[in-house]
C-alpha angles and dihedrals in degrees: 000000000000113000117213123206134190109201134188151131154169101075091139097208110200095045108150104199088212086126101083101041089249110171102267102242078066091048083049091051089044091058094036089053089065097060086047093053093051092052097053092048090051082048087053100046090049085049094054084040100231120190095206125037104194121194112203103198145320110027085155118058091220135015099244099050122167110283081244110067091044087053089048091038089052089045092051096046094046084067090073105097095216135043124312120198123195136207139203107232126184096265087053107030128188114259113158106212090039124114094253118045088039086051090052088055102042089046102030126122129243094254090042105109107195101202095204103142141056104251138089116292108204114200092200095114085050090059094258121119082213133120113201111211112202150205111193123182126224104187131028097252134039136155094208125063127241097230101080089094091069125121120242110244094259090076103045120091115261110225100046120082112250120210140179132213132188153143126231142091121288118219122258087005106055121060095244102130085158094047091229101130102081090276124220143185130210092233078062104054095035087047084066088058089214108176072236157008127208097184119181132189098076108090098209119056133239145252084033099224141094100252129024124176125197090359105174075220146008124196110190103198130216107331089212121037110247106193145338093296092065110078103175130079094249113258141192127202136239119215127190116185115205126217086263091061087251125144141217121177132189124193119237122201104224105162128123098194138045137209118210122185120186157178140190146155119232119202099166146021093253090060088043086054093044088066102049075053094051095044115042097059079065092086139205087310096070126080112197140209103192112185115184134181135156119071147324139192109251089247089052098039086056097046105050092094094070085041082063096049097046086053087049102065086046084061146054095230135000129199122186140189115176099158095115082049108111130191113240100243105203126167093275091053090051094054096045098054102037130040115246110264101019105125089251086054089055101035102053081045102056098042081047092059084045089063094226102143102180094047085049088058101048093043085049093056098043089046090057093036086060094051094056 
């Protein structure tokens, strides 16, 4: 009999956006994403029709979140019809006398698995011929790994599927130049011979591809994107082991938002134009960093104030810098903003029949900064 699992992680409930000044009915809708995302994946999970939802690692952003968001978090999991197994990650660590990890046992469900120590779980009283092997983590930084504990394969049972999870950075694949995420290798996971691996910490998956098979690991990255640095869609993975113990896995996109972070040169009104084009059919799902920089007719340079606001209300945020933007200064221009014959009219004109551009610029902005 073939066991599948859904497996993510990363999705850092409780997050508050408070870190980059948004308005605050974005920040609302941020925080609100998040909810939305874990009920899809439960809704996913329930449509493939897995029969274990693991969870490898910060699924809450801190370990003292609001009583709230645990009570909503546990509604929404108990709505998976099969076993869920969770995970302390960095970010939410396992204390055991903290507020979160004692709130998750006195108001967990009966399917709910807390995989707080360093020991075997087996998931035979959940109808799985599985054992979990964790690696929990109990404070937010450590040089050293939590898989050492494990059994070598000589000792497990042989018919059950055996499968680690764990959170920490893997070596030459996770950012961790300190070694201070629970570092791991993959000698060292494939060392362990699981039938499989659902790894977290790391917020982009890998392998980075739609479909993996027999992977030593799999690490499914944030399931909702949570910033601009996060250029996926979020994603989570679905796993089927075989009766042979071995595995296939297909990527799933579950995120609500999107970031979006660009630049781009504009060197007329028509490209100025294109990206208005390219951006308001986004939606009021994308939240957008649009750095611009090259030239702009005077007409278009002055209006691109009112460009920006139009975009605005397409989108749910909007973030500009336009300081590398420049006005084209052309002989007209010239003329119309300084009398023949002043020094700035001769001057421009003259650096302008010289074909500098970039002299012509810099002579441009000192000359108006002057006359402020």
């Amino acid at each position: 009999m073939s066991l599948k699992i859904l497996h993510t992680a990363d999705l850092h409930l409780g997050m508050t956006f408070n870190n980059r000044g948004y308005p605050e009915a974005v920040r609302e809708q941020l925080i609100e994403a998040r909810f939305e995302t874990l009920v899809r994946i439960v809704e996913l999970a329930n449509s493939e029709q897995c029969v274990l939802l693991v969870i490898a690692g910060d699924l809450f952003h801190r370990p003292n979140v609001a009583a709230a968001t645990i009570t909503r978090t546990l509604n929404i999991l108990e709505r998976f019809s099969g076993c869920t197994a969770l995970l302390p990650g960095n970010h939410d660590y396992y204390d055991p006398e903290g507020p979160l990890w004692r709130s998750l046992r006195s108001e967990g469900f009966d399917e709910l698995v807390l995989l707080t120590a360093e020991q075997p779980f087996p998931l035979q009283d959940y109808g799985l011929d599985a054992i979990l092997y964790p690696a929990p983590c109990n404070k937010k930084h450590s040089p050293a790994n939590r898989i050492g504990w494990i059994d070598p394969p000589s000792e497990r049972p042989a018919d059950s599927y055996h499968i680690g999870v764990a959170h920490g950075a893997v070596q030459g694949i996770s950012p961790d130049l300190e070694d201070q995420y629970f570092p791991m290798t993959t000698s060292e996971l494939s060392a362990l011979k699981m039938h499989h691996w659902c790894l977290g910490h790391t917020h982009i998956r890998y392998p980075d591809r739609a479909e993996a098979s027999c992977e030593p690991f799999l690490i499914s990255g944030t399931p909702e994107p949570d910033g601009f640095d996060c250029r996926h869609n979020g994603c989570v993975w679905l796993t089927e082991l075989n009766d042979e113990k071995e595995s296939r896995s297909r990527s799933v996109e579950t995120g609500f938002l999107r970031f979006r972070e660009i630049e781009k040169q504009l060197d007329s009104a028509a490209d100025f134009d294109a990206i208005m084009q390219e951006l308001a059919p986004e939606g009021d799902r994308t939240l957008v960093k649009l750095k611009l920089f090259g030239t702009l007719p005077e007409a278009d340079y002055r209006d691109r104030g009112l460009r920006f606001k139009n975009l605005r209300e397409h989108l749910l945020y909007l973030e500009t810098e336009d300081g590398e933007l420049t006005v084209e200064i052309t002989p007209e221009l010239i003329a119309a903003r300084y009398p023949e014959g002043s020094f700035p009219h001769r001057f421009l004109t003259r650096l302008s029949e010289r074909g500098d551009p970039e002299a012509l610029q810099l002579a441009y902005r000192l000359t108006e900064e002057v006359k402020r």
